[in-house]
Z-matrix of the N, CA and C atoms (Angstrom, degrees):
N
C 1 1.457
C 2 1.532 1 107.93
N 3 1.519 2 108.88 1 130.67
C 4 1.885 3 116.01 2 -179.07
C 5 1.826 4 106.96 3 -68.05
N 6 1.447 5 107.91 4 126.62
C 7 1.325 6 75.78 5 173.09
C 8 1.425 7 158.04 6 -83.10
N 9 1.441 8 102.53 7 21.90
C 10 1.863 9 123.56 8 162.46
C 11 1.533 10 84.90 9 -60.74
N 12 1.392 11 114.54 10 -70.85
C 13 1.747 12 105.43 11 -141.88
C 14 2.015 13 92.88 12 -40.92
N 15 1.564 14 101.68 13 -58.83
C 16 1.440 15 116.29 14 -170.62
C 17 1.184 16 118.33 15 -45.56
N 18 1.646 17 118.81 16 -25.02
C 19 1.979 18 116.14 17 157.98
C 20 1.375 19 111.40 18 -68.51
N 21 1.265 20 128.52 19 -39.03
C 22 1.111 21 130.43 20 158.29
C 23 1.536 22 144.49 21 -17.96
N 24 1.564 23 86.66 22 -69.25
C 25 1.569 24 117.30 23 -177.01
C 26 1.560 25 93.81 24 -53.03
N 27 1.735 26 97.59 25 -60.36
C 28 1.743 27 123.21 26 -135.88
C 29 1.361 28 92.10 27 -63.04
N 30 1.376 29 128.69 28 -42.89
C 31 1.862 30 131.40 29 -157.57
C 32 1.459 31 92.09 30 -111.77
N 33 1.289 32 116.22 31 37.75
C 34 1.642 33 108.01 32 169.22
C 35 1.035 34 137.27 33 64.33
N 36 1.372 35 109.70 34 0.75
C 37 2.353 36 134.70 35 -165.85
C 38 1.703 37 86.32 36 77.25
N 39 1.166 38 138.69 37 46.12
C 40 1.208 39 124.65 38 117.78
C 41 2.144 40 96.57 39 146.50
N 42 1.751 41 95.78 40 -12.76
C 43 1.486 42 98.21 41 -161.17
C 44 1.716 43 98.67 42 -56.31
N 45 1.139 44 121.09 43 -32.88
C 46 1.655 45 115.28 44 -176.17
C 47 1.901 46 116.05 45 -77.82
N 48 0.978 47 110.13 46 11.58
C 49 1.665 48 116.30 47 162.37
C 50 1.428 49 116.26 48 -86.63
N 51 1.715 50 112.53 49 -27.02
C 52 1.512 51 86.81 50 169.86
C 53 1.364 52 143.09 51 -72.39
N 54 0.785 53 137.67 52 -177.32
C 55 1.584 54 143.28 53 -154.68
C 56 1.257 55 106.34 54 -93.73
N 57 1.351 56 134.13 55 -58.83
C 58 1.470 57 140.82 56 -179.24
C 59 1.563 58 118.29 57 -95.94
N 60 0.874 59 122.55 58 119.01
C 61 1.542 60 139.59 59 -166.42
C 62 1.654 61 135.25 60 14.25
N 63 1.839 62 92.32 61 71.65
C 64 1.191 63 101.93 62 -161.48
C 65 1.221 64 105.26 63 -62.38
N 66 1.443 65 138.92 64 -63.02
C 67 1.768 66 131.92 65 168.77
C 68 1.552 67 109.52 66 2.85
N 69 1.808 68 99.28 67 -78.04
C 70 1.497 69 111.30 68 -167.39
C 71 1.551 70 105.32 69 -45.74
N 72 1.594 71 134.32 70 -55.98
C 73 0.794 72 161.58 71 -168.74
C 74 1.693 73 107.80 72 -48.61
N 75 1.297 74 117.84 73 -80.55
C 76 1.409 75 121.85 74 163.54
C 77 1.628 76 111.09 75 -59.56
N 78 1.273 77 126.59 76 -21.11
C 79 1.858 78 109.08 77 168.71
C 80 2.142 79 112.43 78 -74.89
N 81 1.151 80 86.79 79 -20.87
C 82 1.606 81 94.45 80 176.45
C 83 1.371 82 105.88 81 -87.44
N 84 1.241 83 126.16 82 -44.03
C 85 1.857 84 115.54 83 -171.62
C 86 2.030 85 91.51 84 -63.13
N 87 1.587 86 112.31 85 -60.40
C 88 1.589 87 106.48 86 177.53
C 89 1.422 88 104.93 87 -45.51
N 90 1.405 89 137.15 88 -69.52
C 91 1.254 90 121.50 89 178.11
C 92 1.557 91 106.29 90 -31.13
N 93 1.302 92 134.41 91 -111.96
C 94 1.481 93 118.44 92 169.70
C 95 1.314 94 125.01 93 34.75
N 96 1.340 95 88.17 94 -101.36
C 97 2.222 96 101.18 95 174.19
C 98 1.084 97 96.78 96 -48.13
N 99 1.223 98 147.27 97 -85.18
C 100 1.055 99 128.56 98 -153.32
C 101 1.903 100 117.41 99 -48.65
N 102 1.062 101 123.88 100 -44.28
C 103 1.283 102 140.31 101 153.61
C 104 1.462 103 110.62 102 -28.34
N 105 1.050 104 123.36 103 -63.98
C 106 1.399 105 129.60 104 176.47
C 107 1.397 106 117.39 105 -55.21
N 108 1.297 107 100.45 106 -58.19
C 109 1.791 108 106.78 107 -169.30
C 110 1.732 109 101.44 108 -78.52
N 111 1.229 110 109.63 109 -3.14
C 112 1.597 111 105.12 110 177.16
C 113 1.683 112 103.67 111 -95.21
N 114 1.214 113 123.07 112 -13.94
C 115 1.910 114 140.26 113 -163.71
C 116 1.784 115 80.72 114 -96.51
N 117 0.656 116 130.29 115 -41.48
C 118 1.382 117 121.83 116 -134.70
C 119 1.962 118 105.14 117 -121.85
N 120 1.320 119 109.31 118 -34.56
C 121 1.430 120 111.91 119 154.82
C 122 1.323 121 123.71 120 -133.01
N 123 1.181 122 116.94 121 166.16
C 124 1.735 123 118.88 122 171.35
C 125 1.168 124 101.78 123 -68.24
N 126 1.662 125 103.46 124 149.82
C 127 1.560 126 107.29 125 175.69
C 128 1.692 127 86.72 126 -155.81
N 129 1.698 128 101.37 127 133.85
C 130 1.615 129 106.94 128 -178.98
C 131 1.816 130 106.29 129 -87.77
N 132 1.076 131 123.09 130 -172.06
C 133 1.155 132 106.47 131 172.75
C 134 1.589 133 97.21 132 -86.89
N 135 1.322 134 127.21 133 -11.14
C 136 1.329 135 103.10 134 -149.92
C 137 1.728 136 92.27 135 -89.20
N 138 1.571 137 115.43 136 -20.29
C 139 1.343 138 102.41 137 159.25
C 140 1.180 139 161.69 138 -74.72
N 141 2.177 140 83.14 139 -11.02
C 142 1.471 141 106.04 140 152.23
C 143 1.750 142 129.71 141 -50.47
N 144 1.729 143 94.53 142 -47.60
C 145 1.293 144 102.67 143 -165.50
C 146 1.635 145 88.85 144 -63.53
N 147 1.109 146 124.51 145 -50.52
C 148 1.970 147 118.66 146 -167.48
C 149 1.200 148 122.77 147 -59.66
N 150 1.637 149 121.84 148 -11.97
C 151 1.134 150 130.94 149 145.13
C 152 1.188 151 118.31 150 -73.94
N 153 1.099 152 141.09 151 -20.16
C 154 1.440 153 121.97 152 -171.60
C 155 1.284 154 130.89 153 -93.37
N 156 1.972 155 94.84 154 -26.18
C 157 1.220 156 119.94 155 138.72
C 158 1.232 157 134.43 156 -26.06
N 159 1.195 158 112.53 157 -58.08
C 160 1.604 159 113.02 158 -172.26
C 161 1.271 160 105.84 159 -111.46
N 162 1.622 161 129.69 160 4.80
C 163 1.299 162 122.06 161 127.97
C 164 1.657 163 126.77 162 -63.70
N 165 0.807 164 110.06 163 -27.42
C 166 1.632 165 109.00 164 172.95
C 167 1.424 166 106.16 165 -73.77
N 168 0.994 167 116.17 166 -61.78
C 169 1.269 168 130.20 167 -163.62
C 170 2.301 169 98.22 168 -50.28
N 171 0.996 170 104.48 169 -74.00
C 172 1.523 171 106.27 170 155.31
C 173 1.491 172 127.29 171 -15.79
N 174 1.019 173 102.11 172 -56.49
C 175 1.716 174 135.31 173 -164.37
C 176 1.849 175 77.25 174 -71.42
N 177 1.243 176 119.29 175 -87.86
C 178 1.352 177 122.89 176 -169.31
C 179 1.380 178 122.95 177 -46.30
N 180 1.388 179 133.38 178 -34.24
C 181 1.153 180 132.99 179 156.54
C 182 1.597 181 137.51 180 -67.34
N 183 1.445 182 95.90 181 -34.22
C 184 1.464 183 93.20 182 170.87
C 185 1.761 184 111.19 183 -109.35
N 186 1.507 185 111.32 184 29.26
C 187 1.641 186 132.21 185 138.51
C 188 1.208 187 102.42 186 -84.51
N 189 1.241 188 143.12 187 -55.18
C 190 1.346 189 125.71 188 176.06
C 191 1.780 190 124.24 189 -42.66
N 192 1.302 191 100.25 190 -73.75
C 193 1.506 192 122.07 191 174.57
C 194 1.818 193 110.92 192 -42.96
N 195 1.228 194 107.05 193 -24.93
C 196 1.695 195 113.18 194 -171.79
C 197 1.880 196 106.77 195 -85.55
N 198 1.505 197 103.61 196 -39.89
C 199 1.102 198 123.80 197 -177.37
C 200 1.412 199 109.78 198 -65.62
N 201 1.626 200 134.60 199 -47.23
C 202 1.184 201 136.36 200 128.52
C 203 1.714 202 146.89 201 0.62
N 204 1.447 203 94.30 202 -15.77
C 205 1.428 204 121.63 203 -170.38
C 206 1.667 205 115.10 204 -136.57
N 207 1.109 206 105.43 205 16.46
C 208 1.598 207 111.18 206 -171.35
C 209 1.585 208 101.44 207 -177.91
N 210 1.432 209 127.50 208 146.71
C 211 1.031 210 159.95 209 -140.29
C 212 1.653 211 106.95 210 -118.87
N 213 1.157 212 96.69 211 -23.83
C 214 1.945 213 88.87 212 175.33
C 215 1.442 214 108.29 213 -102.92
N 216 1.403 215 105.39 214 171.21
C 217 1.799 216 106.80 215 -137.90
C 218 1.819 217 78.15 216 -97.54
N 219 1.604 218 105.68 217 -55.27
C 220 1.750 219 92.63 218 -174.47
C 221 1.569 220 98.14 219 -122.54
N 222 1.376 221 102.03 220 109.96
C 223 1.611 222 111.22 221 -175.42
C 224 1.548 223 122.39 222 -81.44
N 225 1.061 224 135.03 223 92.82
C 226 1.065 225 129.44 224 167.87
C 227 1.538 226 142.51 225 20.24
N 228 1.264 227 101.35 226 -66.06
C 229 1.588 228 119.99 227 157.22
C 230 1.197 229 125.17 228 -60.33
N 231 1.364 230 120.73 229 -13.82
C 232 1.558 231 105.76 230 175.97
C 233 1.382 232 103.21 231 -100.33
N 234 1.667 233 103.54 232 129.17
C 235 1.818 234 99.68 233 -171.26
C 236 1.637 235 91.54 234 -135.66
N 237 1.983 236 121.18 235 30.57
C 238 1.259 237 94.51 236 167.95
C 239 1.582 238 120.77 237 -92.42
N 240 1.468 239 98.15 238 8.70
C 241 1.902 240 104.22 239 174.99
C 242 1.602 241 97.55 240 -63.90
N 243 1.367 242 118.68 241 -39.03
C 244 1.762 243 121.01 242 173.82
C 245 1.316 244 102.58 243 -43.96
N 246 1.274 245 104.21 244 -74.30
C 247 1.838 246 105.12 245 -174.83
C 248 1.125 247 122.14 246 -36.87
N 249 1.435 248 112.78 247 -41.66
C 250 1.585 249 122.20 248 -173.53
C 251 1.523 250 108.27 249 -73.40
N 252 1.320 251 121.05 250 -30.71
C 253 1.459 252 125.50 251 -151.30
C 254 2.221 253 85.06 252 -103.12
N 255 1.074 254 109.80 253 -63.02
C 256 1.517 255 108.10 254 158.39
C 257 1.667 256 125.53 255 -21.34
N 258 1.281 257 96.34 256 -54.58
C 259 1.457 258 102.94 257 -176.68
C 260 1.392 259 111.44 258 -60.97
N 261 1.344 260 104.16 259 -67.99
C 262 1.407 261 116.73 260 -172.51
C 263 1.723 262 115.06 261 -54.33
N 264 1.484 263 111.15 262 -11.70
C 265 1.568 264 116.85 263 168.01
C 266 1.566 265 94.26 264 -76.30
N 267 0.620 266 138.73 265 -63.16
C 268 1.572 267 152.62 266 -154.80
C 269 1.686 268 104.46 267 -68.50
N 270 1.460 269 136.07 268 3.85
C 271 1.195 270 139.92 269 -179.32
C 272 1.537 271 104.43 270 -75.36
N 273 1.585 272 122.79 271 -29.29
C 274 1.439 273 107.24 272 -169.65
C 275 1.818 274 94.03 273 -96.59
N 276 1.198 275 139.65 274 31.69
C 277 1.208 276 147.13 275 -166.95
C 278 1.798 277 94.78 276 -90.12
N 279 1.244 278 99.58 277 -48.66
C 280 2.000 279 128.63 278 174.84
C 281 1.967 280 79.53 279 -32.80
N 282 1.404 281 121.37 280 -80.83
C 283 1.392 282 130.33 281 -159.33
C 284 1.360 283 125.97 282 -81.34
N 285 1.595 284 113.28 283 -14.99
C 286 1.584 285 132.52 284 154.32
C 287 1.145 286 155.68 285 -124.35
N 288 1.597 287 94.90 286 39.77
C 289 1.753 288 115.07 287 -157.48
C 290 1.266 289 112.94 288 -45.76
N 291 1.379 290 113.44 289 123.43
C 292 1.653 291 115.46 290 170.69
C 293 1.494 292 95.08 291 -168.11
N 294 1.706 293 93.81 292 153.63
C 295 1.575 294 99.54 293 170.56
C 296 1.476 295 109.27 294 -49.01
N 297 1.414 296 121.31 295 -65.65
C 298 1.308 297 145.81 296 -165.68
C 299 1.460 298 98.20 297 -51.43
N 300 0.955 299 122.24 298 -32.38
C 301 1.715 300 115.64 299 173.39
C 302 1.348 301 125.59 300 -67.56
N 303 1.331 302 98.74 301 -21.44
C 304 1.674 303 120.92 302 -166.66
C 305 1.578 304 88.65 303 -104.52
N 306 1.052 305 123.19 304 -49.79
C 307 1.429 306 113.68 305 -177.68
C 308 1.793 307 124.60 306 -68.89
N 309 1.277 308 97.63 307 -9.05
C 310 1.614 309 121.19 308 -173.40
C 311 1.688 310 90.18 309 -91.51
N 312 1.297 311 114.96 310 -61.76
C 313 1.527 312 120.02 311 -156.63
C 314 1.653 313 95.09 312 -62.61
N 315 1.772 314 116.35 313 -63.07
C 316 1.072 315 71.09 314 168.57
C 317 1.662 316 135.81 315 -131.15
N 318 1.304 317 115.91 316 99.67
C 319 1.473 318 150.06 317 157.54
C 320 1.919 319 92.73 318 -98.23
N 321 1.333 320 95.41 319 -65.07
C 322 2.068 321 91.73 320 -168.93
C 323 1.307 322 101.82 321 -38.35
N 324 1.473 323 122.44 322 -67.02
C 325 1.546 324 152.17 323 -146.60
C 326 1.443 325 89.53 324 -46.42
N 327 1.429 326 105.62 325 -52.57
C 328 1.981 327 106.74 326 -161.75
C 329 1.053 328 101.47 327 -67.48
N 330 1.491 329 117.12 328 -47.27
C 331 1.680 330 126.04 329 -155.90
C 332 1.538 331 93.98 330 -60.37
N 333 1.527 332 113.62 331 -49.51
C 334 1.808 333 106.81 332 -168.47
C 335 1.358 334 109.74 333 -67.97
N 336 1.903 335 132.98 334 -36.99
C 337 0.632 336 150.42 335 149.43
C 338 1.561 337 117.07 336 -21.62
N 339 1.022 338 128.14 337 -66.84
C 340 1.601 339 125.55 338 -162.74
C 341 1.428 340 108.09 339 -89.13
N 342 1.890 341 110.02 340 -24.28
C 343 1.968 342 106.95 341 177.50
C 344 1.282 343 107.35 342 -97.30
N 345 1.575 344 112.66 343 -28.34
C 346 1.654 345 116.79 344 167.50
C 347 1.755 346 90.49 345 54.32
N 348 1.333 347 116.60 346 91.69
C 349 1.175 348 142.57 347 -170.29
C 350 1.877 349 107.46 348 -97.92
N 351 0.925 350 106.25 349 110.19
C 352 1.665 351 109.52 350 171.29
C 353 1.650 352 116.47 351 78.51
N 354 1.792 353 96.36 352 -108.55
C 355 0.958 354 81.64 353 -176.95
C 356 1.572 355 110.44 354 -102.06
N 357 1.568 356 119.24 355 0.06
C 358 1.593 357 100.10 356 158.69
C 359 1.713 358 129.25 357 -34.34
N 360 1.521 359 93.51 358 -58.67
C 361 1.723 360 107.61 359 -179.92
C 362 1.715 361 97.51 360 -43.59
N 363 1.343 362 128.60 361 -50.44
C 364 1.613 363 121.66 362 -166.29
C 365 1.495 364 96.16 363 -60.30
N 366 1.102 365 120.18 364 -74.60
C 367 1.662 366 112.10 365 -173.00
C 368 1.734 367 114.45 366 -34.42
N 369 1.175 368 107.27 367 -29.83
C 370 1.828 369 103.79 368 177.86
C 371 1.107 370 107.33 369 -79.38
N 372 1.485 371 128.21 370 -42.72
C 373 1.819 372 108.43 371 -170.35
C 374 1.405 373 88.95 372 -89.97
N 375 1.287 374 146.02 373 45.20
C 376 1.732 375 128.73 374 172.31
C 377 1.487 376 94.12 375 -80.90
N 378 1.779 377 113.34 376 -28.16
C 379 1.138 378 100.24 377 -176.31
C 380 1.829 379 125.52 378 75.36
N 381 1.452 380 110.39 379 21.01
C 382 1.426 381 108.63 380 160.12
C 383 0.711 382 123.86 381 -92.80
N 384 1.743 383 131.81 382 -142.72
C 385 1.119 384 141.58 383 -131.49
C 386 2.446 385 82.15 384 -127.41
N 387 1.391 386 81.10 385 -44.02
C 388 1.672 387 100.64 386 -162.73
C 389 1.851 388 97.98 387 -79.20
N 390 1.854 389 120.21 388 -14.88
C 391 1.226 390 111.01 389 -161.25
C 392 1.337 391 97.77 390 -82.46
N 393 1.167 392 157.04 391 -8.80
C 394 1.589 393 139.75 392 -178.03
C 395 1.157 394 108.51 393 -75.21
N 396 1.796 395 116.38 394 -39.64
C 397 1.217 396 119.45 395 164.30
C 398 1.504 397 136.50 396 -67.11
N 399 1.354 398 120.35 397 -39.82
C 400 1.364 399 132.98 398 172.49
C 401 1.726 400 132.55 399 -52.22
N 402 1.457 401 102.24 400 -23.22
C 403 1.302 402 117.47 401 -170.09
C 404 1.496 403 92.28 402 -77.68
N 405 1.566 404 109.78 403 -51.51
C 406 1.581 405 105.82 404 -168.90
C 407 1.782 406 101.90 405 -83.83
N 408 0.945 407 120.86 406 -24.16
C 409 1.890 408 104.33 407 175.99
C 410 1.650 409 87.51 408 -84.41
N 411 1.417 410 153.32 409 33.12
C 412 1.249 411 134.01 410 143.52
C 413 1.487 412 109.90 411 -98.75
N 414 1.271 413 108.14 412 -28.21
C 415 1.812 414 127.14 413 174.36
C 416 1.226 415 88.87 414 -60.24
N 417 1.160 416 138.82 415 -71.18
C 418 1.430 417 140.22 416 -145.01
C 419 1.553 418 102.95 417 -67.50
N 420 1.523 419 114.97 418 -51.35
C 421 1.231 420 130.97 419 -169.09
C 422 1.629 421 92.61 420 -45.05
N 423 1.640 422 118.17 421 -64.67
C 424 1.524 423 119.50 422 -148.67
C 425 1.627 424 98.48 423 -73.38
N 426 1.139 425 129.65 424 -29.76
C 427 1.579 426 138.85 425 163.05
C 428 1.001 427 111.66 426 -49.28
N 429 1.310 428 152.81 427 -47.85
C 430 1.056 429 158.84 428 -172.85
C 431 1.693 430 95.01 429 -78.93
N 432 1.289 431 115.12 430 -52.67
C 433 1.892 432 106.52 431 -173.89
C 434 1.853 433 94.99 432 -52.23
N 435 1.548 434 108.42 433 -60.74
C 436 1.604 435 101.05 434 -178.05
C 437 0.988 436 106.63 435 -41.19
N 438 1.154 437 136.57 436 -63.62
C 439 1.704 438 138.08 437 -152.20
C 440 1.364 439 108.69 438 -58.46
N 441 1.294 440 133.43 439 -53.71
C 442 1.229 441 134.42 440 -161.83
C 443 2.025 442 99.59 441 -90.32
N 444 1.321 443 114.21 442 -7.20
C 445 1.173 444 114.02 443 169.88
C 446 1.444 445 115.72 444 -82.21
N 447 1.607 446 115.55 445 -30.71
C 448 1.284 447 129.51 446 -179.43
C 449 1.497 448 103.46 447 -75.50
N 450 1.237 449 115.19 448 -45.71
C 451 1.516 450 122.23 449 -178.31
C 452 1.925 451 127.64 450 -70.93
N 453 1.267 452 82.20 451 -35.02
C 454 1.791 453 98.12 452 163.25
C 455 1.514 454 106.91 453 -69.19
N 456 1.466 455 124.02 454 -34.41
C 457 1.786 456 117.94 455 -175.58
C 458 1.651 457 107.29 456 -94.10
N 459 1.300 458 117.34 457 4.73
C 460 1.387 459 133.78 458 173.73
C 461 1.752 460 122.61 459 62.43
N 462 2.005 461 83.06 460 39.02
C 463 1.642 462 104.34 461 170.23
C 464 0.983 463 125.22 462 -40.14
N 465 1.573 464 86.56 463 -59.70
C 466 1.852 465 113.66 464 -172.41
C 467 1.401 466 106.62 465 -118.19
């Protein structure tokens, strides 16, 4: 991957340059799209999961290539670990579509996201290559257990 495309990818096409809470910012536009393209077509989960896949997978490579170009370990501007960690909350959405589900998932997503509770926080200071990303696909992971727990008891 060139690394234009990989500034690209990494700050969302540009949502992680702003100044005030780019994370929050790019987990709500992905909340969104995803919102939309779930209103508007069928989506199984199993095509959720194949997207999220190769959103991660994306997400992780052009975190590599971005990291390559700058000197700080977790840079600010890159907020597609959000997307990735967002998304993957948003997989049981396939089995409980509702605004309120999306608006629940992500409220959790940020909250685990910004206190990074237990062992999220360990995956961030491991300090690899994979930790900018991992913290938020573990956020996402435990959001998604709530979500589909809330949605199975007919919360949401």
């Amino acid at each position: 991957m060139n690394p234009k495309t990989a500034n690209y990818i990494s700050t969302f096409y540009g949502v992680g340059l702003g100044k005030k809470f780019p994370g929050s910012i790019a987990s709500f536009v992905a909340a969104v799209i995803w919102y939309l393209v779930m209103l508007f077509s069928y989506m199984s989960v199993i095509l959720a999961l194949l997207l999220n896949i190769f959103i991660f997978l994306i997400a992780y490579y052009s975190i590599i290539e971005y990291q390559k170009t700058t000197d700080e370990t977790d840079p600010q501007e890159i907020v597609v670990d959000e997307v990735s960690g967002m998304s993957i909350s948003l997989i049981g959405a396939t089995l409980y579509f509702s605004s309120t589900y999306f608006f629940i998932s992500f409220l959790i997503f940020r909250v685990l996201d910004f206190f990074k509770p237990s062992i999220i926080y360990r995956f961030e200071i491991d300090k690899k290559d994979s930790s900018i990303l991992m913290d938020d696909v573990l956020s996402g992971l435990i959001t998604l257990l709530v979500m589909i727990s809330l949605g199975s008891s007919g919360i949401v």
